[in-house]
N, C-alpha and C positions, 0 to 999 in steps of 0.2 A: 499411555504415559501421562500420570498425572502433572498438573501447572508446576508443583517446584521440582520435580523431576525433570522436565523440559528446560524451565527454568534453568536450572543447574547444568546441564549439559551445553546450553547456549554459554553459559560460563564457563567451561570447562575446554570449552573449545575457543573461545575467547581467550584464554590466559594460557593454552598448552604455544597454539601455533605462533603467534608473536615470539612467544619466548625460544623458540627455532629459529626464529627469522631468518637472521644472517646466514644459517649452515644449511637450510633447505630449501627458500626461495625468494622472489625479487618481489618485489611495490610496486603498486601502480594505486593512484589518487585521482578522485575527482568532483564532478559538480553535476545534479541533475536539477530537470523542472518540468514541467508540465500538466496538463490538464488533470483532475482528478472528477469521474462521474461515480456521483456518493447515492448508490445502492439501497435505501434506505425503506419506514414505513409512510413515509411521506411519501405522497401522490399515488396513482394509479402503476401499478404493474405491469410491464412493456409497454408502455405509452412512450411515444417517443418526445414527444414537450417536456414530459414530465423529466427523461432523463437529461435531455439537455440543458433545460434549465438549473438542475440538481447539479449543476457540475462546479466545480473551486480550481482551486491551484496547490500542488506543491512542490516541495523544494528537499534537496537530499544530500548530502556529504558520503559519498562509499571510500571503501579501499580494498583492492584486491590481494590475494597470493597469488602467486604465477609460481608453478613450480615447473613451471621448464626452465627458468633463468635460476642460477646462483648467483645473488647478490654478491657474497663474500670474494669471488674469482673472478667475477664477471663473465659467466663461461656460462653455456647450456649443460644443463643434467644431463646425466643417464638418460638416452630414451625411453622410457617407459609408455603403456598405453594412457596411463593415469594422469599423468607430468605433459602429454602432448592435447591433453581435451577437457581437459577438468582446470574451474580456479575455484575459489571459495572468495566469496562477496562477502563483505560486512558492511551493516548502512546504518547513519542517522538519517533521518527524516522527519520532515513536517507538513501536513495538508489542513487546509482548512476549506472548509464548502458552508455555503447557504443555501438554506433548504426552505420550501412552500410545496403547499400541493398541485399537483396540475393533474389534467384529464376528466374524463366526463361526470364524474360525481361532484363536483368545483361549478357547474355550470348550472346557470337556473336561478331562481329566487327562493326556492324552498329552504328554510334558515339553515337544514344541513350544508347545504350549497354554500350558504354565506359562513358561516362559523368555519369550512375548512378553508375558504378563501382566506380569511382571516390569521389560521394559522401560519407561523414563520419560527423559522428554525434557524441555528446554526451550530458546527461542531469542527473545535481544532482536535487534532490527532499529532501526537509527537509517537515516532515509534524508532527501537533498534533490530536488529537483528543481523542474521545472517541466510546465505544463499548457498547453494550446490549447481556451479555452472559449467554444463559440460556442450562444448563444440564439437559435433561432427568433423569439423575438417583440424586440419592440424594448426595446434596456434602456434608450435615454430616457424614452421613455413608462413603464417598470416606474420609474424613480428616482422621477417625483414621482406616485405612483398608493400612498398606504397602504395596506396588505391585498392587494395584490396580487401572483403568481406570476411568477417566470421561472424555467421548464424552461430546461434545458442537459445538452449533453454535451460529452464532455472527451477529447482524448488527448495523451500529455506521456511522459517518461520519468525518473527516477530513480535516483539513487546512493547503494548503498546499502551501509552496514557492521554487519556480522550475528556473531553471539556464539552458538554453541551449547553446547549441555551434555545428554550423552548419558550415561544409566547403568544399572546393572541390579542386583536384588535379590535375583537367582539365585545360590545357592552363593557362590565367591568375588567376584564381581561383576566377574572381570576379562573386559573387552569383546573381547578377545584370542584367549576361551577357549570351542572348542565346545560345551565342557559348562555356560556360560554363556549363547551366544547362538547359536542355529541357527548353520550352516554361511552361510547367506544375506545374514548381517548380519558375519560376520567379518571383516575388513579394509575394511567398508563405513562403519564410525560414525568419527568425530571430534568433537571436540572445539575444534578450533581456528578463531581467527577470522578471518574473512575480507573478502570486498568483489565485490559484485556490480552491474549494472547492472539495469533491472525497467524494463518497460513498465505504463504507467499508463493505466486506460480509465475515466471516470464518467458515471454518469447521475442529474442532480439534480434539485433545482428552490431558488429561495429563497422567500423571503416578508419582502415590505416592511412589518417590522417600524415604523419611523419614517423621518423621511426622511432620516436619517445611521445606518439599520440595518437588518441583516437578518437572520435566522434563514435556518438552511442545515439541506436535508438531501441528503446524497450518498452514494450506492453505489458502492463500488471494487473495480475487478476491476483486480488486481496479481501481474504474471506476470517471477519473477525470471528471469534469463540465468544459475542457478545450479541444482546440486540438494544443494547442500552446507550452504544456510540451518537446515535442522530437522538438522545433523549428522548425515546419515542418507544414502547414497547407493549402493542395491546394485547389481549387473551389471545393467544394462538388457539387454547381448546376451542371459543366462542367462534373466533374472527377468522378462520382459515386463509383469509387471503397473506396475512402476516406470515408466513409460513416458514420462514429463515431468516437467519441475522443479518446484521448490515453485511454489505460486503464493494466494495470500490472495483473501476477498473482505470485504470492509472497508464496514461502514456506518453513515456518520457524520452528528451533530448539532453544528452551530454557531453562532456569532455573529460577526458582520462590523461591522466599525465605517466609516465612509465620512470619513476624515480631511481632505478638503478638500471 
């Protein structure tokens, strides 16, 4: 599926289901935050410094469909298989992370050593979308059950607009210059902003907080269709370690509000 084909279908499902609302299902709203570990060409590969250090924060606005409740009656649906395991997520969100290199090629005096120490990064991400969230167990029975779990996982995709900011502490700091930045990263950083597409995977659970609320926790594995998000993008043919796009794993605490 080409970008404005996707594109357009994230539109298309954006503006079918709202316009249902009332006659097919209930609302629920709420607020996420949490860690974000930004996947990046910065640092060493499974180095574990490298990824903890890399790690930011963000922050997210969803709202769900529930189509086991009718809003309009205040009455449960038809049971169906579909209406008792499935909702549809839609999310604003924002993550920002600061980015340096860590791991064993950072250590030493050899000026490659000093020039990646040198480098420092950083990249905000605004992204929308939507999710496909289906529960094994039945979310009628979790709505009116207090204290009780619904496991879920998720797949959805997102659009996303990314801001990087790449620079260095070496000599003149011009990113330009090989006496600045290895040969590897010369013509490879930017600075400029962009827009990418990203597939979205989670695995959660809630907790029936009350019976108009819920505490959320979720794990996100988010894989951009870019490798230009951390401003950083060098010859994959040359450099093989490079060898895929950025990609985040994201895991968040929230609160869900159930407005009808």
């Amino acid at each position: 599926m080409s970008r404005k084909n996707l594109f357009l279908f994230l539109f298309v499902l954006g503006t079918i289901f709202p316009a249902n609302a009332q006659a097919n299902f209930s609302h629920e709203i709420g607020v996420i935050a949490g860690p974000v570990n930004f996947r990046s060409d910065f640092g060493q590969r499974n180095n574990s410094k490298n990824n903890f250090t890399n790690t930011g924060f963000g922050v997210g606005l969803v709202h769900y469909m529930n189509f086991s409740y009718t809003a309009d009656c205040n009455c449960y649906r038809p049971e169906t298989y579909f209406n008792d395991h499935f909702k549809i997520r839609t999310e604003l969100n924002f993550n920002k992370t600061n980015l340096k290199h860590e791991g064993q090629w950072v250590q030493g005096d050899k000026t490659f050593a000093k020039q990646l120490r040198a480098m420092k990064g950083e990249t905000t991400v605004f992204g929308f979308g939507m999710q496909l969230e289906y529960y094994p167990f039945s979310i009628r029975e979790f709505s009116y059950n207090v204290g009780s779990l619904a496991p879920y996982v998720s797949l959805g995709a997102q659009y996303n607009f990314f801001k990087p900011k790449v620079w260095s502490d070496y000599g003149n700091g011009d990113l330009n210059d090989p006496a600045v930045v290895s040969t590897k990263y010369v013509g490879a950083l930017s600075n400029d902003s962009g827009s990418t597409f990203s597939i979205v995977s989670s695995v959660g659970t809630r907790y029936k907080l009350s019976t108009m609320s819920d505490l959320l926790l979720d794990l996100r594995w988010q894989y951009y269709f870019s490798d230009w998000v951390d401003g950083m993008n060098p010859d994959r043919r040359i450099y093989k370690e490079n060898k895929a796009n950025d990609w985040v794993v994201w895991l968040n605490v929230g609160y869900i509000y159930y407005l009808n």
